[in-house]
C-alpha positions as a printed NumPy array, in Angstrom:
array([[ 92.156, 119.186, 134.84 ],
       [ 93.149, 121.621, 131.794],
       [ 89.898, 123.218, 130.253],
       [ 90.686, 121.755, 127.253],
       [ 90.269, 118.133, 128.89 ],
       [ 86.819, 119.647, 130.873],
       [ 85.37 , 120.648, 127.522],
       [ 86.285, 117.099, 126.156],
       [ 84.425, 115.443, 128.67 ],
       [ 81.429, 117.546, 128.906],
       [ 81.245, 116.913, 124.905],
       [ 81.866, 113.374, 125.522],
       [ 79.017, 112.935, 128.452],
       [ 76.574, 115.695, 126.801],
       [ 74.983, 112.702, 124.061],
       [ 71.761, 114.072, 124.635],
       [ 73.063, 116.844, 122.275],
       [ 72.915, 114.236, 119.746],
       [ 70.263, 114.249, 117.422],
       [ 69.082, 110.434, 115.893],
       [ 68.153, 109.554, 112.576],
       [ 65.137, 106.9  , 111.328],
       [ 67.42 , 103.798, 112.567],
       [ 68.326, 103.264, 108.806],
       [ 71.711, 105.502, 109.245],
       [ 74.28 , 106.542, 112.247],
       [ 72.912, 109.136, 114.722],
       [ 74.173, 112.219, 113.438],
       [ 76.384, 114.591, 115.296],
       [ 75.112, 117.978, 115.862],
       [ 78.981, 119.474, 115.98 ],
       [ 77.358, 123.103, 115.836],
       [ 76.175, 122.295, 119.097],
       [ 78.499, 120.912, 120.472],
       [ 82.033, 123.051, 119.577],
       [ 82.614, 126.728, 120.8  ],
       [ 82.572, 129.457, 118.679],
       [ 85.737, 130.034, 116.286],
       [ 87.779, 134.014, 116.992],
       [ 86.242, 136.555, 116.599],
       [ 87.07 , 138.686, 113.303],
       [ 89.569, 141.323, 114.701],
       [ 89.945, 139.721, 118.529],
       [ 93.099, 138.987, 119.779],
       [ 92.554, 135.14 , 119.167],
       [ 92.171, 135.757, 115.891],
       [ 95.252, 137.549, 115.538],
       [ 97.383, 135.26 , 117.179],
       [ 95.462, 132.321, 115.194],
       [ 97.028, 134.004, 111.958],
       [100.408, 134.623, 113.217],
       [100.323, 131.201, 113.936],
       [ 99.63 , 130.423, 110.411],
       [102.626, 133.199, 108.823],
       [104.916, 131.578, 111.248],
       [104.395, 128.06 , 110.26 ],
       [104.484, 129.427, 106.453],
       [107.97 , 130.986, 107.154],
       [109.662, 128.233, 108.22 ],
       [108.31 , 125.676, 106.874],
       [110.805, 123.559, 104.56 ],
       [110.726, 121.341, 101.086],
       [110.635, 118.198, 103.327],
       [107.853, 119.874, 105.675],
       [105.782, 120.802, 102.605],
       [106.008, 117.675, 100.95 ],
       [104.894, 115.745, 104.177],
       [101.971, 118.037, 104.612],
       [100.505, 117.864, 101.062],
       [100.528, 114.107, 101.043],
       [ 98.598, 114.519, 104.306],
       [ 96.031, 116.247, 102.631],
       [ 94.862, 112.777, 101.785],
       [ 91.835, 111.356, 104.282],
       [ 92.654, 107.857, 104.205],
       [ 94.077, 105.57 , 107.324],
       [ 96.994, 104.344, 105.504],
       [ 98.789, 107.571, 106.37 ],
       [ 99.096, 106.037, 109.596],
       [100.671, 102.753, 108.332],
       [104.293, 104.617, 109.881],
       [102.537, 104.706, 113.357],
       [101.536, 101.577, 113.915],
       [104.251,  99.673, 111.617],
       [102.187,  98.727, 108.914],
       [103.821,  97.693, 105.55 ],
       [101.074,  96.093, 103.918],
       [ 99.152,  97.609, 100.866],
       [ 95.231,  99.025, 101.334],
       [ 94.406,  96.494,  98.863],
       [ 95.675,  93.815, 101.391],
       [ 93.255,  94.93 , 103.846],
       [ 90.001,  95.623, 102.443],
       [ 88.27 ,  95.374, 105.622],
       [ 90.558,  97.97 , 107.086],
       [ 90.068, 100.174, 104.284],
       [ 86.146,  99.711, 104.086],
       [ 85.534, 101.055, 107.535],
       [ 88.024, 103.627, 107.019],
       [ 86.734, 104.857, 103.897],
       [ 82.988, 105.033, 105.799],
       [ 84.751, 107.159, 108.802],
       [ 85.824, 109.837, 106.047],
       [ 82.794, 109.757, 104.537],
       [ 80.936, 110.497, 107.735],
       [ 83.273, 113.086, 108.953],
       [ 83.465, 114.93 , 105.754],
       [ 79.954, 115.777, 105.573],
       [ 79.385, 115.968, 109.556],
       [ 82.523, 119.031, 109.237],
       [ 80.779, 120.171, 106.482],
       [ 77.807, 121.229, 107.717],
       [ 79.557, 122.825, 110.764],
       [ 81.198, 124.684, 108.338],
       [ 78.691, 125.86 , 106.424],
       [ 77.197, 126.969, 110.252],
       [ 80.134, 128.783, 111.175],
       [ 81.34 , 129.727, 107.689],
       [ 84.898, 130.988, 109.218],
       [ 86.727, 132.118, 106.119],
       [ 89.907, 130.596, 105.482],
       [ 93.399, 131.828, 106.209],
       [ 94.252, 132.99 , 102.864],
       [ 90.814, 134.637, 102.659],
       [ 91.664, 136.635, 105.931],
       [ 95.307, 138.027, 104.552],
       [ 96.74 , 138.355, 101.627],
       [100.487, 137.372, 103.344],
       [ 98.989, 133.529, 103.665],
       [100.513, 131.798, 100.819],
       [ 98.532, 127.992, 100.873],
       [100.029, 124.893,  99.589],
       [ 96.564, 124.144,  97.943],
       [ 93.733, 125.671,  96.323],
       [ 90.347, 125.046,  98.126],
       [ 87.124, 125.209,  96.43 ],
       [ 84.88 , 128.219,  96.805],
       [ 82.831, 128.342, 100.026],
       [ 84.716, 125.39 , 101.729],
       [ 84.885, 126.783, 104.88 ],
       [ 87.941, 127.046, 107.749],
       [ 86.134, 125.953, 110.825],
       [ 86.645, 123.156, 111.923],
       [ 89.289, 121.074, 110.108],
       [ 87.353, 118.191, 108.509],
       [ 91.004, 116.668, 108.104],
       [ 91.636, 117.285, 111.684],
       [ 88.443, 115.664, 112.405],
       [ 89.21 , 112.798, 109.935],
       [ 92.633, 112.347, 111.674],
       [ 91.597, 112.491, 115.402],
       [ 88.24 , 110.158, 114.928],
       [ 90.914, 107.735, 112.991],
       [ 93.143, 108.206, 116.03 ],
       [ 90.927, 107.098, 118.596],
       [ 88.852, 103.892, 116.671],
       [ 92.397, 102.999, 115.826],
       [ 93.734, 103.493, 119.743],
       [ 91.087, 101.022, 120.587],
       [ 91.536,  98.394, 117.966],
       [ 95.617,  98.824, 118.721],
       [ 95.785,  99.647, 122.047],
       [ 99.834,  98.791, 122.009],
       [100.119, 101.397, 119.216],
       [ 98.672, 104.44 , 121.563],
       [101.432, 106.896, 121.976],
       [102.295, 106.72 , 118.389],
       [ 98.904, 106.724, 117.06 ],
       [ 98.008, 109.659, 118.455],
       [100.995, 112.034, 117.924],
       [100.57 , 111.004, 114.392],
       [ 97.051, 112.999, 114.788],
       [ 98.832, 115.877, 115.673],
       [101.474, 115.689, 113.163],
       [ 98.553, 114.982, 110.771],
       [ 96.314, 118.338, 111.916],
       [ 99.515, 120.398, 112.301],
       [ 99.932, 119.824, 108.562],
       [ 96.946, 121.446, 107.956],
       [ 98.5  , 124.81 , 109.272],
       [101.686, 123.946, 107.249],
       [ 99.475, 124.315, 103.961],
       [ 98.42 , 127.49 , 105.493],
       [ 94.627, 126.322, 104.869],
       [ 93.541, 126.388, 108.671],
       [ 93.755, 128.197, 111.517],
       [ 95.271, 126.308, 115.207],
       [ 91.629, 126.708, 116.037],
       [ 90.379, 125.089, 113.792],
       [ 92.53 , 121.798, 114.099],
       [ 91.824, 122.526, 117.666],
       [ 88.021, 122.083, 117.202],
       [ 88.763, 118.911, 114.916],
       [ 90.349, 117.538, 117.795],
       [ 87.259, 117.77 , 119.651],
       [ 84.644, 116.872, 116.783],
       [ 87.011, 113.772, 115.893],
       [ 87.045, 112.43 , 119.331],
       [ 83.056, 113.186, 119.883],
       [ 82.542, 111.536, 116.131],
       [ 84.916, 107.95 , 116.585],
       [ 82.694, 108.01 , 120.869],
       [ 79.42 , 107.956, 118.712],
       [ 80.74 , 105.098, 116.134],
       [ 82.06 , 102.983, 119.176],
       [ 78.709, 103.237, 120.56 ],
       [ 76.692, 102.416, 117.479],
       [ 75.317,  98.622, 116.756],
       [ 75.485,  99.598, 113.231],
       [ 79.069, 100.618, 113.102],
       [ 80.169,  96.767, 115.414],
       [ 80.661,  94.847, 112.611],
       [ 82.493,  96.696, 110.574],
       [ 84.562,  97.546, 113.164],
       [ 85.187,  94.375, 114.679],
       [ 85.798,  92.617, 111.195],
       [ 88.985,  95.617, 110.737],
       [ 89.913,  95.102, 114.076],
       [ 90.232,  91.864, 113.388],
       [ 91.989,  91.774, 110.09 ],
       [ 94.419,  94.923, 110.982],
       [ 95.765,  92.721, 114.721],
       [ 95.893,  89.996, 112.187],
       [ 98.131,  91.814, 109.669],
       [100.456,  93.475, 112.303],
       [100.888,  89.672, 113.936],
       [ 98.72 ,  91.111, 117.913],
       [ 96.712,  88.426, 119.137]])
């Protein structure tokens, strides 16, 4: 087993790192906890983390730009091409209710691991990182709360489409690749979205106040794509 796929697991079976609310909201997810440390300023994983970045940036096309600004949007619809879904959000309000609650969650779980870490963002590091977008002051690099966003989408989705697996879940990576595209993260940090994402959408299968919700997009999203 790859150490990537032995961290994984120890995140997934280490819930006792999990710290629980009043019962009025979703346990929270300690991810400072729970993901390793980004590079080092200087190391040699920080270097190579950069060259990733000025590599994507120098290749990257029109087409590849275009596709990775309008995935700068946090929504599940941008994986309507991955599991052949032509229907409008407004045709599936369940869908986009629960949805719209993941991001929420996510955003301000990533946040404050960000504001833990506070891992500057590529441009910050060098000057030769040209983004795609402007980020707001002190809106930290580590980890990607899109990546995040796209991986804990990835796997609530796997399980309500289990046909749509494969498909589903290389449009995560496509998704967090993006992310380097814009030159506004690091590898490592999609990397540790990965992980947060799938730790995140493990909690949110497990929690009686997420079933509902889920279960009633489940429901309407097998409904809309014709799966019994």
């Amino acid at each position: 087993m790859s150490r990537r796929a032995v961290l994984v697991s120890l995140l997934l079976l280490g819930q006792s790192a999990l710290a629980y609310g009043d019962g009025a909201s979703p346990a929270v997810v300690e991810l400072s906890n729970l993901l390793p440390p980004p590079p080092a300023a200087g190391s040699m994983a920080a270097q190579r983390d950069l060259q990733a970045v000025l590599a994507a940036q120098q290749t990257r096309t029109a087409q590849d730009m275009a596709a990775a600004k309008a995935d700068s949007e946090r929504s599940v619809f941008r994986f309507a091409d991955a599991v052949g879904l032509t229907m409008q959000p407004a045709a599936l309000p369940k869908t986009a209710a629960f949805f719209d609650r993941v991001a929420k969650l996510d955003k301000a779980e990533a946040k404050e691991a960000k504001q833990f870490w506070k891992h500057p963002r590529p441009s910050v590091v060098s000057g030769q990182v040209h983004a795609l977008s402007k980020e707001k002051p002190n809106d930290w690099s580590y980890p990607s709360g899109h990546a995040t966003f796209a991986y804990t989408t990835a796997v609530l989705l796997t399980n309500m489409l289990p046909e749509k697996r494969e498909a589903i879940f290389a449009r995560a990576a496509l998704y967090g690749e993006h992310r380097v595209v814009m030159g506004v993260h690091f590898p490592s940090d999609v990397e540790a979205g990965k992980i947060a994402g799938t730790v995140i959408a493990d909690e949110i299968l497990r929690d009686p106040q997420w079933q509902a919700d889920y279960d009633a997009a489940r429901s309407e999203l097998r409904h809309a794509l014709g799966l019994p």
